[in-house]
VOPAGU-2260 file (C-alpha; in pm, 1 decimal, decimal comma):
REM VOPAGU-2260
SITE   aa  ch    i         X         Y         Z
SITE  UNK   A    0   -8809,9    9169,6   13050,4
SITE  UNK   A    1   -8962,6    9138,7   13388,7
SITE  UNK   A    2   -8876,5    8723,3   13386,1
SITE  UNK   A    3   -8533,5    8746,9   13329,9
SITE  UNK   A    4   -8210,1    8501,2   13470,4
SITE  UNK   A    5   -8004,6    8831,2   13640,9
SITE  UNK   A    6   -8087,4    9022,0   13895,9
SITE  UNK   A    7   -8165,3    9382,0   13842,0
SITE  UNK   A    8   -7868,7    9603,6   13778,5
SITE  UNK   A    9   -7670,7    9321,6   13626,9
SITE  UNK   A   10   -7457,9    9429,5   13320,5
SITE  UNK   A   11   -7247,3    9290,1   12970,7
SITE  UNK   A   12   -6930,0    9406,5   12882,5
SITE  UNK   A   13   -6945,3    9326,6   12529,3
SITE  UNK   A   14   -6637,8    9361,6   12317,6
SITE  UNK   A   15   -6649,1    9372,3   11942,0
SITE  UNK   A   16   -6421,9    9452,0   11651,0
SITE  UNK   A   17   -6534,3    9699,6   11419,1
SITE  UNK   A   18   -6247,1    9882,9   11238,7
SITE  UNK   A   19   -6529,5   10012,2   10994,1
SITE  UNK   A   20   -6750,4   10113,7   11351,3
SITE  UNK   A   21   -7058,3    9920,6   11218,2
SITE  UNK   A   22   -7235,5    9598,7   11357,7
SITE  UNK   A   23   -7270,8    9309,4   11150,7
SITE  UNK   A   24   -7615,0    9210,1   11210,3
SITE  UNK   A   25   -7494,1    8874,5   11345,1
SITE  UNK   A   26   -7369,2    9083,4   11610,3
SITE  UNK   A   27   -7670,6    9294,7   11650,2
SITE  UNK   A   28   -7844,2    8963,7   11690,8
SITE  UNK   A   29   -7673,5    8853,9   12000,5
SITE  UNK   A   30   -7642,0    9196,3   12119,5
SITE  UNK   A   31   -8090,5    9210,7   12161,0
SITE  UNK   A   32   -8068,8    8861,0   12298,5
SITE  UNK   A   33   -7880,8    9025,1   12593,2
SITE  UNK   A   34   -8030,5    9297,5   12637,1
SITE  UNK   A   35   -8389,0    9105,6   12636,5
SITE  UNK   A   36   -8233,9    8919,7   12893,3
SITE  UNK   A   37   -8237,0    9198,8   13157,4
SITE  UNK   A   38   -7883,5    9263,0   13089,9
SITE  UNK   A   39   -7724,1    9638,2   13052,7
SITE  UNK   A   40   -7554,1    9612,4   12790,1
SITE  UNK   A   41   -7192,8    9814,5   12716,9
SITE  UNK   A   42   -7019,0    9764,7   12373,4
SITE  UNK   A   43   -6740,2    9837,7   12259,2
SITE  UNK   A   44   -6655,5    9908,9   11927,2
SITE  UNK   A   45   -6275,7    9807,8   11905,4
SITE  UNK   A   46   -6073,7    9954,3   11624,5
SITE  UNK   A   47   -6270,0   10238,5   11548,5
SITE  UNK   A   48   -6296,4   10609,4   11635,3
SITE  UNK   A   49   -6627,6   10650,8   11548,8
SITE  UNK   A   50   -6944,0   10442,5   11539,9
SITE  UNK   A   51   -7157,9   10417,9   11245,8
SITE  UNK   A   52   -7501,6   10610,1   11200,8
SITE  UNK   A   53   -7672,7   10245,9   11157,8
SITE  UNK   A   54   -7502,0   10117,4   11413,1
SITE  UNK   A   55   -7522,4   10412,4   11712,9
SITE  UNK   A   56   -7921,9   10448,7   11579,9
SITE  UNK   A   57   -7907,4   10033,6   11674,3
SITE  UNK   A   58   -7766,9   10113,4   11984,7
SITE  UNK   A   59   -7990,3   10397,6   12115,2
SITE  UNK   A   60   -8282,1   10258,1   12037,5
SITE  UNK   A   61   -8202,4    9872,5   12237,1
SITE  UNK   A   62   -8069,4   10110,0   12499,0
SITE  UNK   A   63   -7691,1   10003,7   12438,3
SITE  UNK   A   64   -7388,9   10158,0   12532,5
SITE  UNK   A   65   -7153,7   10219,2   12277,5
SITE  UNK   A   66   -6766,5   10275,1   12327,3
SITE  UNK   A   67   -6522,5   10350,9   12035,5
SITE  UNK   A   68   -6183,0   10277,2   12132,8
SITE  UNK   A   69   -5836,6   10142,7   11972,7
SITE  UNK   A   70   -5835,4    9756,0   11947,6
SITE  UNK   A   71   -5509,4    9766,9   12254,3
SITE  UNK   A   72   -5522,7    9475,3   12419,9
SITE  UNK   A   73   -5766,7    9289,9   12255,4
SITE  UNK   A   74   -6099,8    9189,7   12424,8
SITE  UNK   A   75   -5961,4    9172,3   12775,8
SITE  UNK   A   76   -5807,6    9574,0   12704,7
SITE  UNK   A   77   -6135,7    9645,1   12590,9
SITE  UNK   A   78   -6317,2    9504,5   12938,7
SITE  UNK   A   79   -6035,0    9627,6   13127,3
SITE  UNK   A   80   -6126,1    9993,0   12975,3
SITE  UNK   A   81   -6533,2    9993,0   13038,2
SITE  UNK   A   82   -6381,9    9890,5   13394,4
SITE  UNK   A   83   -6215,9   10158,8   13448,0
SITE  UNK   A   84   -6524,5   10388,3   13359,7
SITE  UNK   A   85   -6671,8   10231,9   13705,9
SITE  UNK   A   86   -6932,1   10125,0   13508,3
SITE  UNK   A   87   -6938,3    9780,7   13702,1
SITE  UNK   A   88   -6917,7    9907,7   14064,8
SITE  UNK   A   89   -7243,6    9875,0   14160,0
SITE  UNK   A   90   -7327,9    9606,0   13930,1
SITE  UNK   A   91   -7474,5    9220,6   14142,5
SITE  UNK   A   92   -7357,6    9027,5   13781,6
SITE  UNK   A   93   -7105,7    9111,5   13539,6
SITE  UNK   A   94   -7118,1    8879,6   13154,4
SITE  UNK   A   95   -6781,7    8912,2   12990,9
SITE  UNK   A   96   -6880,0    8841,4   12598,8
SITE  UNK   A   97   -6739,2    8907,4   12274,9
SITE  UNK   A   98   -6801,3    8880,6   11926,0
SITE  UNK   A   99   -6595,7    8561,5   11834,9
SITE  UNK   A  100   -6903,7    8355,2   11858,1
SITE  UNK   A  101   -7233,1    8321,8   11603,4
SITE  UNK   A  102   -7515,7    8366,7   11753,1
SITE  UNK   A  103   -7733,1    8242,3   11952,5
SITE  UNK   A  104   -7910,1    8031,3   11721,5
SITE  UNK   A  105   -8170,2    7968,5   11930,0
SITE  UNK   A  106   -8354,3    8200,3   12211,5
SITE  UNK   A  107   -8047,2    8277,7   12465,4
SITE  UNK   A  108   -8312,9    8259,2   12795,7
SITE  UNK   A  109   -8373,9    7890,0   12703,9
SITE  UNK   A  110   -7998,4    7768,1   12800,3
SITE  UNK   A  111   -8005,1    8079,7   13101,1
SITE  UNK   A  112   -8329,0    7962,4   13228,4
SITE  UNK   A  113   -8223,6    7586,9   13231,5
SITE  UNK   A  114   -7882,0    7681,6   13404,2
SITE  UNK   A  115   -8004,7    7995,3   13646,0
SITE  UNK   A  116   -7660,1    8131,5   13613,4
SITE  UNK   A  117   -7690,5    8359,8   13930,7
SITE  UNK   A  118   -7745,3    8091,7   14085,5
SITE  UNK   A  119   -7366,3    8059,2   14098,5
SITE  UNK   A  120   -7040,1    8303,3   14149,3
SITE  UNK   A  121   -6895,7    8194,8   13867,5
SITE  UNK   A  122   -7047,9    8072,1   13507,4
SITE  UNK   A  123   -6990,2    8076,6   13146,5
SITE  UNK   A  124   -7100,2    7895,9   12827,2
SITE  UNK   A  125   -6852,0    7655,2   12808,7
SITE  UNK   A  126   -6554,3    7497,3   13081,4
SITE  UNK   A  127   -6277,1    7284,0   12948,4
SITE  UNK   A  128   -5929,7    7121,2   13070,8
SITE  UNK   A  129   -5771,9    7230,4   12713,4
SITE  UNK   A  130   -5438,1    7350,7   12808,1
SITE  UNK   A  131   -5586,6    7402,1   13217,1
SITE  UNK   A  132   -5890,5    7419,6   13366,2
SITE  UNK   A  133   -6068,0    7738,7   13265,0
SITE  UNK   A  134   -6394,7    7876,6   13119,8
SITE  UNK   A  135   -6389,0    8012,8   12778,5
SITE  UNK   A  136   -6373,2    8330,5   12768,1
SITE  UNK   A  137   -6597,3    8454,6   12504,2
SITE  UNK   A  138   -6899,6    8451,0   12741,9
SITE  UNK   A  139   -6796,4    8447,9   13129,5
SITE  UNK   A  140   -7029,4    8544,7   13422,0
SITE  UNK   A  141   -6887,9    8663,6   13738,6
SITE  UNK   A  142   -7099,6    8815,8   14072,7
SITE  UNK   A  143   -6979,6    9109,1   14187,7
SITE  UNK   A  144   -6802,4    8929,3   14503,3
SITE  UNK   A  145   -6601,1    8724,2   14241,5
SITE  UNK   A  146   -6533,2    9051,9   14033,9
SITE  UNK   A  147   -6354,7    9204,3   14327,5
SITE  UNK   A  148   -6180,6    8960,7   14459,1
SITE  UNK   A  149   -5754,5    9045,6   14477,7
SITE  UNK   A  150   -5722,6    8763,8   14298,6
SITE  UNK   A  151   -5936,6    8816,8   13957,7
SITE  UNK   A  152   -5812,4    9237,7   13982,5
SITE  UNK   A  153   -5477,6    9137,7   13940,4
SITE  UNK   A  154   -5555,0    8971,4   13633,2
SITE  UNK   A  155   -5791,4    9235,3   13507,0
SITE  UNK   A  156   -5527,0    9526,4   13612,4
SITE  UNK   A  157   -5215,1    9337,9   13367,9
SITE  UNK   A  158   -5093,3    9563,2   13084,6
SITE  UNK   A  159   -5292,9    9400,5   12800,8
SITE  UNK   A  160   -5232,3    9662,6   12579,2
SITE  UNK   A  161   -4834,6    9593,8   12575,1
SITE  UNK   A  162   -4921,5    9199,9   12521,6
SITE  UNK   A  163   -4911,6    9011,3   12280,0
SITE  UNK   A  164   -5225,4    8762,9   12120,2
SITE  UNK   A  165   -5070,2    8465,7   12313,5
SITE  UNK   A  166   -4990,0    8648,9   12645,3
SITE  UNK   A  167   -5340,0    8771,7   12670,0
SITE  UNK   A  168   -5449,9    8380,3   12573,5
SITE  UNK   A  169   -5237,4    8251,0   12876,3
SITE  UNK   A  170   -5232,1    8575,3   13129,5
SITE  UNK   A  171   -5645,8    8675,9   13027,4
SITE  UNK   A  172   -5855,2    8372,2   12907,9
SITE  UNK   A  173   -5645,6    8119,2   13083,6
SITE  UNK   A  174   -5494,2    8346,9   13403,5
SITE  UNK   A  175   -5836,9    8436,4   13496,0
SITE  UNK   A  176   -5965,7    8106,5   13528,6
SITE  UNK   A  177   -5637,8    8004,4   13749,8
SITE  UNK   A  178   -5727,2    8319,4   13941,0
SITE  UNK   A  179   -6099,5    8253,8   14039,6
SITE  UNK   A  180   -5990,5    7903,8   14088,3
SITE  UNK   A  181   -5742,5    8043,6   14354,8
SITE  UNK   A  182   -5992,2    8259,4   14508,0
SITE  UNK   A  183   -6174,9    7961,1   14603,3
SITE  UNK   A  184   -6495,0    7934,3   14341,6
SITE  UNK   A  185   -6529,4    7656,4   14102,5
SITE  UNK   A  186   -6595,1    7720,8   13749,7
SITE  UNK   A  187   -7001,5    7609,5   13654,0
SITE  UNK   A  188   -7113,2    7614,0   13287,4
SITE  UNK   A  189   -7357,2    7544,5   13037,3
SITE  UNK   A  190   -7133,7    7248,0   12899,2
SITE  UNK   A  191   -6821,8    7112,5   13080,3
SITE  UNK   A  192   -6564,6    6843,5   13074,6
SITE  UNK   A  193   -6336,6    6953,2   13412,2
SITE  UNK   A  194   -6480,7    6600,7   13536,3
SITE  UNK   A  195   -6465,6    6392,1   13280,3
SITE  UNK   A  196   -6214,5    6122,3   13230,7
SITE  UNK   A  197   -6128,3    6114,0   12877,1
SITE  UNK   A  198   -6072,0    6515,2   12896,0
SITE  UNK   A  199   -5854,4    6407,9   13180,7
SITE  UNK   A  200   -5623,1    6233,9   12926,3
SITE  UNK   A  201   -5660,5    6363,4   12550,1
SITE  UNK   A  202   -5901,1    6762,9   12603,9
SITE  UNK   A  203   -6003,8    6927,6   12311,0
SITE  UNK   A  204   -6174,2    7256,9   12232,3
SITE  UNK   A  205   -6541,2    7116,9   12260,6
SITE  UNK   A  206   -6641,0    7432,2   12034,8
SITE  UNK   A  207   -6435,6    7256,6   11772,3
SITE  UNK   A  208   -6457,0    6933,5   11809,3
SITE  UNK   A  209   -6806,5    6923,7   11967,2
SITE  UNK   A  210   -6931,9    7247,1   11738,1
SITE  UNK   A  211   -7241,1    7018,0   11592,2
SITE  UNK   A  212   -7378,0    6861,3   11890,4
SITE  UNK   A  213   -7346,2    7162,3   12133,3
SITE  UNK   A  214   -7526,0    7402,9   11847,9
SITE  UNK   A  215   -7765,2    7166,3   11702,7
SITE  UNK   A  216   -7885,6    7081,3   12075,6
SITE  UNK   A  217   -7925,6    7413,6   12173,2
SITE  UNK   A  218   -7700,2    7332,1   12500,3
SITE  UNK   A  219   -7421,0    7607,4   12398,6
SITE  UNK   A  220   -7664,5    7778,6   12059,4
SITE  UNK   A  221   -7351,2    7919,6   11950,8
SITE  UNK   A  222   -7083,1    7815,1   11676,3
SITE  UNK   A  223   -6772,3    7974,6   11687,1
SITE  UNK   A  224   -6661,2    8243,6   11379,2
SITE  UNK   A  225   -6304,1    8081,2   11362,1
SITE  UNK   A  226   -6466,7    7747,5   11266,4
SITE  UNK   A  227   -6663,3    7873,9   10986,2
SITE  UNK   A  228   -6377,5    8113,2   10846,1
SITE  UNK   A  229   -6093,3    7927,3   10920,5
SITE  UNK   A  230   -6149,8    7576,3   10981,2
SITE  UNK   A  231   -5816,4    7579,1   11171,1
SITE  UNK   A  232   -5822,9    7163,3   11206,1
SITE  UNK   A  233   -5966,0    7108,4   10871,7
SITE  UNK   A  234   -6248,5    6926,7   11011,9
SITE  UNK   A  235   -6451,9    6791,3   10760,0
SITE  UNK   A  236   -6825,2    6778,1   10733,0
SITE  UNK   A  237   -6821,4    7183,4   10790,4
SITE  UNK   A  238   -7080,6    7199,3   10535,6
SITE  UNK   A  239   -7357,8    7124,5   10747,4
SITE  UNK   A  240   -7338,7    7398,2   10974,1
SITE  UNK   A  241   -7659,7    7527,7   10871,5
SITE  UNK   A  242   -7869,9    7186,0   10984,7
SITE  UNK   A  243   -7765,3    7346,6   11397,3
SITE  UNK   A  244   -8001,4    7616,4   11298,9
SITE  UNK   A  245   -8379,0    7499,7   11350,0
SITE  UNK   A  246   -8624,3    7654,2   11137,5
SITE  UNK   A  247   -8819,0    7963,5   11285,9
SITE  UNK   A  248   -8504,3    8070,9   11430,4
SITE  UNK   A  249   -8443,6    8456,1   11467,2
SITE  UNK   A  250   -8092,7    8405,3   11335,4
SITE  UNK   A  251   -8047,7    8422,8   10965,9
SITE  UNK   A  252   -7815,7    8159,4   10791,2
SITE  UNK   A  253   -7747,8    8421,9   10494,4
SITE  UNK   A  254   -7611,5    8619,8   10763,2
SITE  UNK   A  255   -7283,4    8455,2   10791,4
SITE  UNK   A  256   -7277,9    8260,4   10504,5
SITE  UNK   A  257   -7032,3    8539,1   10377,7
SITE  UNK   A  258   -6743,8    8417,6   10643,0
SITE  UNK   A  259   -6695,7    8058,5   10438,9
SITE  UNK   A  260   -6573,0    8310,6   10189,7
SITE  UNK   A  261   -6291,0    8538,7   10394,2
SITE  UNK   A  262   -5990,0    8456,6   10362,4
SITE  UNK   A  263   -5835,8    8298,5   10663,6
SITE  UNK   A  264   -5717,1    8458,0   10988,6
SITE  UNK   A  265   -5287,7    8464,1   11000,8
SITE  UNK   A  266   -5203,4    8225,6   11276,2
SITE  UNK   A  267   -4849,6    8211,6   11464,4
SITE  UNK   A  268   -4855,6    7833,6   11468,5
SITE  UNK   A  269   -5082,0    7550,3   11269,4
SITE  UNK   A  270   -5173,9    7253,4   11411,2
SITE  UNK   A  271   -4947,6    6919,4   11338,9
SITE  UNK   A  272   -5140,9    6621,0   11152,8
SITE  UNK   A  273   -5165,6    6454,3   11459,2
SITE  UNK   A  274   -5373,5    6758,2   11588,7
SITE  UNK   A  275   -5564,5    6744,0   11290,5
SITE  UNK   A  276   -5635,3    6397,4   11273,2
SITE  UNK   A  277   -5777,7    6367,0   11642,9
SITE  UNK   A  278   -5988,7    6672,9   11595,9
SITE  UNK   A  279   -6147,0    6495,9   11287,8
SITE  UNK   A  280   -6195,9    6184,5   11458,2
SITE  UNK   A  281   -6350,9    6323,7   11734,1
SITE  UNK   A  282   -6618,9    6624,4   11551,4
SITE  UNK   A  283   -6654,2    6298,3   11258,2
SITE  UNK   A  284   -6751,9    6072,8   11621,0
SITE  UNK   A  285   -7007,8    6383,1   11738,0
SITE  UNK   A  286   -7188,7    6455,0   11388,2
SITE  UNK   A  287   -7250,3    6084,0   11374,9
SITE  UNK   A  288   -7356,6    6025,4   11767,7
SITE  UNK   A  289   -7525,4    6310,1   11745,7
SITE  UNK   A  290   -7766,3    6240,5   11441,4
SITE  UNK   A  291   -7894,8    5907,7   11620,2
SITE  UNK   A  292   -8058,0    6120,0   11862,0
SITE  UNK   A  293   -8372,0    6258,9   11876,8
SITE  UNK   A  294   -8342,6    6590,8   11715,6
SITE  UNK   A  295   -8417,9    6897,9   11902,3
SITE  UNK   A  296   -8709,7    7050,3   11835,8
SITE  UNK   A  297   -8737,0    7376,6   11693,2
SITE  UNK   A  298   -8691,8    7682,3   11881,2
SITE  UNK   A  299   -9046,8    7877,7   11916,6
SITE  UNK   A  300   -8983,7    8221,6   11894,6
SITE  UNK   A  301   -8899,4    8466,7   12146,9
SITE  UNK   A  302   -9142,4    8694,1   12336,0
C-alpha cells in the first residue's frame, strides 16, 4: 500500500448491481485490486435492500464501504447518491467504476503505474470518438478540481433516476465527457483513438472490436461482461477469451465462465448487418494482428 498511483485520501465510487445483495467474486476481485491500490473504496450495492452476510463480512474486512440502495438511475444515480453523502468533498482523486467490466486480468498497478493517472485531471481506461469524444465510463478518474467544476456538477446534479437507459447513455457517459471537455481538460487514457485518423472516419467501441488485443496485452486487463453474455455484434472467435488471461493470474477463468450461459440482456435496438459485419472485420483484423506479436508475458503476482 505505501507505493501506490493516488495520492492519499483518494477514493472509488464503485457501483454494482446486486438485486440478490451479494458479490460475485469477479467483482470482489476488482474490488481488492482497488483497494490495494490506495484507493477508498465505496460500493454500492444497487437493487438491493440489504447486503449479504458473505458479502458485508468481504467488505469489512478489505475496509469497503457498502451502500444498499434501489437501482434509480443506474450507475450514474448510484454515484450521484454516494455524492450526496459528501463522501467526496475532501477527496484529491475521485475513480468512477462499475461492475460492467471483468476483471482485471492482470495486476491493476501495472497499467496505473505505466500511466501515473494523477498525473493528469482527467483519466480513464479507455477514450473513444464512438458517437463523440468521451471516456468510457465504466472506469473514469477525475481530481477534485475537475469534480467541482460548474460544468461536470451540472451533469452529475441531472435527474437520473427519472431517465431512461439511453438518456443516461447520452446525458451521463457521453454528457460528462462534453462537459469536462467544456471546462477546458482533455480526456487522457490508458488506450485512446481521439487522434487517430481512421477513428476519425469509421469509430468503433475498441472494447468490442479491440476486446483481444487490449486484454491479452494487459494495456486495458479488462473484457467487458456484455461481450461475453451477449455478444451484441456476433463477433466471432469469442471462444478464445480465456487465451487474454496469462497463467498465474489472480483472476479465475471458471469465474465467469457461467455468463456464456445467461441468457442475453433485452436491448431497445440491434445492430444492422452492416454494423455487424464491420465489427467482425475489424475484432477478426485484431485477433489476427495481434497473435503475430510477441505475446505478453505473464503477469507475476501481486504483492
Amino acid at each position: 500500500m505505501a507505493d501506490t498511483p493516488f495520492p492519499t485520501g483518494s477514493i472509488c465510487l464503485f457501483a454494482a448491481y446486486t438485486p440478490d445483495g451479494n458479490l460475485p467474486e469477479y467483482t470482489r476481485h476488482y474490488l481488492r485490486e482497488l483497494t490495494h491500490n490506495g484507493l477508498t473504496t465505496h460500493c454500492i450495492f444497487s437493487g438491493c435492500q440489504q447486503v449479504s452476510p458473505s458479502s458485508a463480512l468481504f467488505c469489512q474486512q478489505h475496509g469497503i464501504y457498502p451502500w444498499p440502495r434501489a437501482n434509480d438511475g443506474l450507475d450514474f444515480g448510484a454515484w450521484q447518491f454516494l455524492l450526496a453523502q459528501g463522501v467526496a468533498h475532501t477527496a484529491p482523486y475521485i475513480v468512477l467504476a462499475n461492475d460492467s467490466v471483468l476483471g482485471p486480468l492482470r495486476p491493476l498497478r501495472h497499467v496505473l503505474h505505466a500511466h501515473t493517472p494523477v498525473r493528469y485531471p482527467v483519466w480513464g481506461m479507455v477514450a473513444t470518438r464512438l458517437v463523440t469524444p468521451h471516456l468510457q465510463s465504466w472506469f473514469v478518474g477525475l481530481s477534485h478540481t475537475v469534480l467541482h467544476t460548474p460544468h461536470v456538477q451540472r451533469v452529475l446534479a441531472l435527474p437520473f433516476a427519472s431517465m431512461s437507459r439511453a438518456e443516461i447513455i447520452w446525458h451521463g457517459e457521453l454528457g460528462l465527457s462534453v462537459a469536462i471537455r467544456e471546462a477546458g481538460f482533455p480526456l487522457h487514457a490508458a488506450w485512446s483513438d481521439l487522434h487517430t485518423p481512421m477513428a476519425r472516419m469509421c469509430a468503433t467501441n475498441p472494447m468490442h472490436t479491440r476486446w483481444y488485443s487490449l486484454a491479452a496485452s494487459g494495456q486495458v486487463p479488462f473484457l467487458k461482461r456484455e461481450l461475453l453474455r451477449d455478444n451484441p455484434f456476433g463477433l466471432p472467435g469469442l471462444q478464445h477469451w480465456r487465451q487474454t488471461i496469462p497463467v498465474g493470474s489472480a483472476f479465475q477463468p471458471d469465474w465467469i465462465a457461467d455468463l456464456r450461459t445467461e441468457a442475453p440482456r433485452p436491448r431497445a435496438t440491434r445492430p444492422n448487418w452492416k454494423g455487424r459485419a464491420l465489427y467482425a472485420l475489424a475484432a477478426t483484423a485484431d485477433r489476427v494482428v495481434h497473435g503475430l506479436r510477441p505475446v505478453a508475458p505473464p503477469a507475476p503476482p501481486d504483492d
